[in-house]
N, C-alpha and C positions, 0 to 999 in steps of 0.2 A: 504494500500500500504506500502511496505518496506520502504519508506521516510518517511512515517507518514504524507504525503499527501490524502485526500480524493478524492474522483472521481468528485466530484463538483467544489473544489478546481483547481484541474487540468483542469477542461472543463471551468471555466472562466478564467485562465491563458492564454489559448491555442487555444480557440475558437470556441473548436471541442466539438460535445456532448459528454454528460455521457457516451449516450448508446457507441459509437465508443471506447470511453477509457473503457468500460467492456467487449467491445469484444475483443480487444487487448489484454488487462489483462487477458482472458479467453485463448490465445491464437490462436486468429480468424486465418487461412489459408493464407487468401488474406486480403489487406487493400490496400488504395491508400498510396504510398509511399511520399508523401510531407506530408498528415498528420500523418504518422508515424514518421518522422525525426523530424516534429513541435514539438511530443509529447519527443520524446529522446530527445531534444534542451532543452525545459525544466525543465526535470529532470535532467540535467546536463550529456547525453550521447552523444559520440562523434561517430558516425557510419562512417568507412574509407572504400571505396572497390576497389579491384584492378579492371582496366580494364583489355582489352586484346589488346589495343591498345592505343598508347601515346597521351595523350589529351597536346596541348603546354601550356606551367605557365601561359603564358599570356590570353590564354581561361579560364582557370579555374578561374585564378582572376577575370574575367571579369563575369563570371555568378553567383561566389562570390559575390561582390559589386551586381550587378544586385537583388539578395536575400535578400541581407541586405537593401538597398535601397528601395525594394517594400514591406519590413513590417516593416519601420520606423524605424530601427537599426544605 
């Protein structure tokens, strides 16, 4: 990997298996999107997206906290 992280290294970081971070890293299609952001989280990537519709500050905090909160952050 470009960090000079290994694939094993990052799958006990992360939680996720090898095989899921080689398919990633192969460029897989489809993945579930929570453990794709887990795996950007800890490489140090910050994924933004616009919607198309206005989510209020206070929702987004809220599901914020909620994330940090259920993985002991």
């Amino acid at each position: 990997m470009e960090q000079g992280l290994t694939r094993d290294t990052l799958a006990n970081a992360t939680g996720l298996s090898p095989k899921f971070i080689s398919h990633v890293e192969a460029g897989k299609p489809t993945a579930q999107i929570g453990k794709v952001l887990q795996l950007l989280a800890e490489l140090g990537v910050t994924l933004h997206a616009q919607t198309a519709v206005d989510i209020p500050r206070k929702t987004v905090l809220a599901a914020t906290h909620r994330r940090r909160s259920s993985h002991g952050k």
